[in-house]
N, C-alpha and C positions, 0 to 999 in steps of 0.2 A: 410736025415732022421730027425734032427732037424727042418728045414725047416718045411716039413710037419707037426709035432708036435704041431708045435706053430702054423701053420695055421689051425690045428683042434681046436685048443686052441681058436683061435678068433673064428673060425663059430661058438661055442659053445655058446662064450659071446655073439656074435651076437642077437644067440636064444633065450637064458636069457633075453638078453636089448627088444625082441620082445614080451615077456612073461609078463615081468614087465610092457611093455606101456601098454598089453592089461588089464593087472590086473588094471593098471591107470584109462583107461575108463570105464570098468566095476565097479568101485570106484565111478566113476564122474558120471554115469548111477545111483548107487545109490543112491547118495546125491542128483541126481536132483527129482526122485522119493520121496527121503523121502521130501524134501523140496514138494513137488509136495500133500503128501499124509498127511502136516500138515493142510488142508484147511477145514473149519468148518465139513464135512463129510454131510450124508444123511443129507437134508432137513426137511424130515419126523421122520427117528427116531433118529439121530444126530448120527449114528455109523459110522466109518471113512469106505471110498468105498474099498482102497485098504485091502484085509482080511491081518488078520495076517500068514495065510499056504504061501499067497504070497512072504512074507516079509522074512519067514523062508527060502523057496525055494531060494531064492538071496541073501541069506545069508551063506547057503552052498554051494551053487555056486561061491561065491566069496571064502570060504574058499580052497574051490578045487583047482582053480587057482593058489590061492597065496600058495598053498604046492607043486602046480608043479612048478610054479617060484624058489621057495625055494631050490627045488631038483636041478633044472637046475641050477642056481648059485653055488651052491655046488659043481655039479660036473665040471662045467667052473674053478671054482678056482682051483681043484684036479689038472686040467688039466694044468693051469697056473703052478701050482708048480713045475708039475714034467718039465716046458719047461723050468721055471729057472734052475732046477736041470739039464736039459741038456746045458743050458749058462753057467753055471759052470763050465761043465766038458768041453765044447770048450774052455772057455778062459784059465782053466788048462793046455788041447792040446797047447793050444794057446802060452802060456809062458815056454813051454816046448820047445815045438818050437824055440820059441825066445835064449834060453838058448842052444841049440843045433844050432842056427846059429851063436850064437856067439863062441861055442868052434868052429865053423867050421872055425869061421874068425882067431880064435886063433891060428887054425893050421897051416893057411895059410898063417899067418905072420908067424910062426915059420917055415914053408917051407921055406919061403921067405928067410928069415934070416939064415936059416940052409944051403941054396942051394942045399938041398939033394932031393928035387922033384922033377919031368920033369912038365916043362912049361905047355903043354898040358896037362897033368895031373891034374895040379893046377886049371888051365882054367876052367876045365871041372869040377873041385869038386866046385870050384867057381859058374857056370853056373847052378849047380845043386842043390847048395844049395841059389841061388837068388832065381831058380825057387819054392822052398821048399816054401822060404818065402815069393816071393807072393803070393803062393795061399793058408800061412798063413795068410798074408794081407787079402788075399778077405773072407777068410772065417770069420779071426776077423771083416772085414766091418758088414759081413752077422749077426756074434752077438751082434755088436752092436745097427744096427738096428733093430733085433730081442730085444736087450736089452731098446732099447726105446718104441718099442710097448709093450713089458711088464711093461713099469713105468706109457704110456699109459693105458693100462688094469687097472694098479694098480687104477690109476686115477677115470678109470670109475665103477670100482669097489666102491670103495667109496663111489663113486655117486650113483650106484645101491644102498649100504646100506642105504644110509642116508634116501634114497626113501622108501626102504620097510621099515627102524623104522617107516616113516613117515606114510606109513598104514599100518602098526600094529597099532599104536596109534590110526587111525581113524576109525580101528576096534575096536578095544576097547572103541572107543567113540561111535559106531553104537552099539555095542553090549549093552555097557548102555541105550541109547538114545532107543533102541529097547524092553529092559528089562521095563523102564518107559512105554511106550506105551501100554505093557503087563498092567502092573499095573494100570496106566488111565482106560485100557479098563475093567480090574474086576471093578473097581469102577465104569465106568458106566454102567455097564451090573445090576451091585446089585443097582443100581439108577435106574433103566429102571423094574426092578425087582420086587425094593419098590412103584415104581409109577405103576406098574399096578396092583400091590397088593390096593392100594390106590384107585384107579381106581373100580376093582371088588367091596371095600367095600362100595364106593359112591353111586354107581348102586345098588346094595341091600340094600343102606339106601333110594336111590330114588324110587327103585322100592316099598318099604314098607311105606313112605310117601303115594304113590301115590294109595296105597289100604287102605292107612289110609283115605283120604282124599276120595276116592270114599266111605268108609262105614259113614265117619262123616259130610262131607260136604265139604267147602271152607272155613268156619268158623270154623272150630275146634270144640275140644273136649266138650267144652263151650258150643255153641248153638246146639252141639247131646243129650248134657247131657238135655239142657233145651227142646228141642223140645221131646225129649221122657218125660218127667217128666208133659208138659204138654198133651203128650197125655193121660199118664197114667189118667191123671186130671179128662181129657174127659169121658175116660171109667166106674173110681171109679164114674164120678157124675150123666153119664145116667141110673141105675137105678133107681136111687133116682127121678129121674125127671121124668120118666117115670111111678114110682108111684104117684106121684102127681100130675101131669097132666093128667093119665088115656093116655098117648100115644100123647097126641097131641099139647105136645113140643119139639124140639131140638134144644142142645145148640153145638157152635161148636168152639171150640177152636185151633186157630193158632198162630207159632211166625213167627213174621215181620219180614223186611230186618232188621232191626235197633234192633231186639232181644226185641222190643216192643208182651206185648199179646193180639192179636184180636179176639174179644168173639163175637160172631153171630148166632142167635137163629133163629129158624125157626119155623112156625105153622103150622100145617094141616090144606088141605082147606077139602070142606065135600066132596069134587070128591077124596079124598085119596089123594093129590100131598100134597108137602109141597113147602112153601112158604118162602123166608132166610129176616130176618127182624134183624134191627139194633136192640139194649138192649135199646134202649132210644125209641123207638118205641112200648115197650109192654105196656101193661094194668098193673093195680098195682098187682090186683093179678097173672099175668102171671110172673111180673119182681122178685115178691116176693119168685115163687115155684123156678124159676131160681138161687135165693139164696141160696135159704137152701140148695135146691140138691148139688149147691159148695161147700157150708159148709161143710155137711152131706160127700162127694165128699174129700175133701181136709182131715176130718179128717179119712178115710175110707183110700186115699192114706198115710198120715203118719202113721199108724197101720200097713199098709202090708209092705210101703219101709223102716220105721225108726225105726220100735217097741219102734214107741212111742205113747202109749195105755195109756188114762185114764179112771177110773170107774165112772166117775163124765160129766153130759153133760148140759150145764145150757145155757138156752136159752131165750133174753130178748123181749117181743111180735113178737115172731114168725106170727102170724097170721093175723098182720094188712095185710089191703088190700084185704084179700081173703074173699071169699064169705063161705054161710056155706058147700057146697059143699067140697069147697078147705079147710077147716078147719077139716072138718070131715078125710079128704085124711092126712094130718097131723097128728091128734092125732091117727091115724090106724097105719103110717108109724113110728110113736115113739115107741107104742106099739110093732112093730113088731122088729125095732131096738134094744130094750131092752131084749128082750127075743134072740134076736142072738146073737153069738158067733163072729162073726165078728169083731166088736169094743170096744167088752170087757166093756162092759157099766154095771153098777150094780144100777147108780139111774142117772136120767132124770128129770134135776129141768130146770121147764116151768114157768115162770113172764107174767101173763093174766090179760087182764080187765075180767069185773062179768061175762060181757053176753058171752063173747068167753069161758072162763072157766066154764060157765053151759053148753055149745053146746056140750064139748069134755070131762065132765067130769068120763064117763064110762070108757073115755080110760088110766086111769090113777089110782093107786091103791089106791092113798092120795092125797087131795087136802085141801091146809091148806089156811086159810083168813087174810087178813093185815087190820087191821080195823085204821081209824084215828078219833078219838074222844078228844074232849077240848083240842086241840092241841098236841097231843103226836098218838103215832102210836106201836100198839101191837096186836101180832098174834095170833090168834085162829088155832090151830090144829085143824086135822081131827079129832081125837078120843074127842076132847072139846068140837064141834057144838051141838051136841045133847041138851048138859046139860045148853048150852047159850042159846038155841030156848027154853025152857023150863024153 
């Protein structure tokens, strides 16, 4: 019965020491994984291949193991105990024995020495108590061998412990080293987060550059500002030109690559076409009405874009180079300038030689005279002529 006990005893440890290897490899499986799954990760978005659901999964898998190792150890030593506790009670039997074959020897010299026993008597309690103690003998062999594979066990016991502190610890190093992983992985998941947040707001700063840049140009905000400014130029001065010309001039204004302005006038031929003619190409009075309409043009655009309006317009020989045609078209368009509201004009001071200033002088409400005489120079008002011709 012993026997058997303790041989249930070992297959148990057996099973135990078969449980612990396997928990061994699965250990060694792994470390060779995590070492396996330290390797730079995706190419594309740098996230590690192995997920973390994987990591967990082999994590309670290994915990499972190592509490059924646990249990099986437990109950292998339970089992060990109680086989000591039955070497106990043999070597008890045992020395019980021994103490019982010695009263027998006792008696037996006291037969001896008494002579009160029959021979055959003695023989036979003799024979019977040899036989008693060898198969005291064999059974003390049986616990002592029994007793060394228990110091056996004990041995390998030990050895199992040392083994399982040893992974528990490397559990507990997994379970940190697994915890860090966690914590790497939030930070780059919120790095991966912030970069496409980054990402989004580049592309809606690109994308609104890039309708910047179709409404302004290649050159920016600079040469939009300046090509509308002079187109406005354009617009405020073709009135003007076109009263002075009677229709058969235009001027046409462009900016260059270099933000340079290129002014290019054109004439009407008599078949209706018009004709594009350099500024250094016109006649004196064509280049002349081409002035003034800029003039006229430029201060016409700072009224409407700057409100910046004067009531004062002084003009120093407006009319050289024109004919009397072109000079009459002048003192019409002053006239008409004055009287509008447009430029905010209240007086229109004109510097004339005599004969231009007799050609235009209906269109003007006062025209006063600069006389130079014995070298000094003093004006004659309009309401004075009278009383000097007289």
């Amino acid at each position: 019965s012993s026997q058997r006990v303790f041989d249930k005893a070992l297959i148990e440890l057996k099973t135990a020491e078969k449980n612990l290897m396997q928990c061994q490899l699965e250990w060694d499986d792994l470390l060779e994984q995590r070492n396996v799954s330290q390797d730079p990760g995706c190419p594309t978005c740098g996230q590690p291949i192995i997920s973390v659901d994987a990591r967990e999964r082999v994590a309670r898998n290994y915990e499972e193991n190592l509490s059924t190792a646990l249990s099986t150890k437990d109950e292998a030593e339970a089992a060990m105990s109680r086989a000591s506790l039955e070497r106990d009670q043999a070597q008890a039997a045992a020395d019980a024995a021994a103490v019982e074959v010695n009263l027998c020897l006792d008696d037996v010299s006291q037969a001896e020495a008494l002579g009160s026993l029959n021979t055959n008597d003695v023989r036979e309690r003799i024979h019977k108590v040899r036989s008693i103690q060898s198969e005291r003998s064999v059974h003390f062999a049986s616990l002592v061998k029994k007793s060394k594979n228990i110091s056996n066990f004990d041995l390998e016991k030990a050895k199992i412990d040392a083994d399982l502190r040893r992974l528990i610890e490397a559990l507990d190093a997994s379970r940190a080293s697994y915890k860090s992983c966690c914590n790497d992985l939030e930070l780059v998941q919120k790095d991966i987060a912030d970069l496409e947040k980054e990402r989004d707001t580049r592309s809606k700063d690109a994308a609104s550059t890039a309708i910047l840049v179709n409404v302004l140009g290649s050159k920016g905000i600079q040469a939009f500002v300046l090509q509308n400014i002079v187109d406005a130029l354009q617009e405020c001065s073709r009135p003007y030109l076109d009263e002075l010309s009677e229709g058969s001039l235009q001027l046409n204004i462009q900016v260059g690559s270099n933000d340079s302005i290129i002014k290019q006038a054109a004439t009407r031929n008599p078949d209706g076409t018009w004709s594009s003619r350099p500024l250094a190409s016109l006649s004196g009075g064509q280049w002349r009405r081409v002035s003034l309409s800029l003039s006229l043009g430029f201060a016409h655009l700072s009224s409407k874009r700057g409100n910046l309006r004067s009531s004062l317009l002084i003009m120093d020989e407006p009319l050289t180079h024109l004919d009397s045609t072109g000079r009459a078209s002048v003192g019409k368009l002053l006239r008409k300038i004055c009287n509008d509201d447009t430029l905010a004009l209240s007086t229109i001071l004109v510097i004339l030689q005599d004969i231009a200033a007799e050609e235009i002088e209906e269109c003007f409400d006062q025209v006063d005279e600069v006389v130079k005489s014995g070298g000094e120079s003093y004006i004659i008002l309009d309401a004075n002529i009278e009383n000097v011709d007289e």
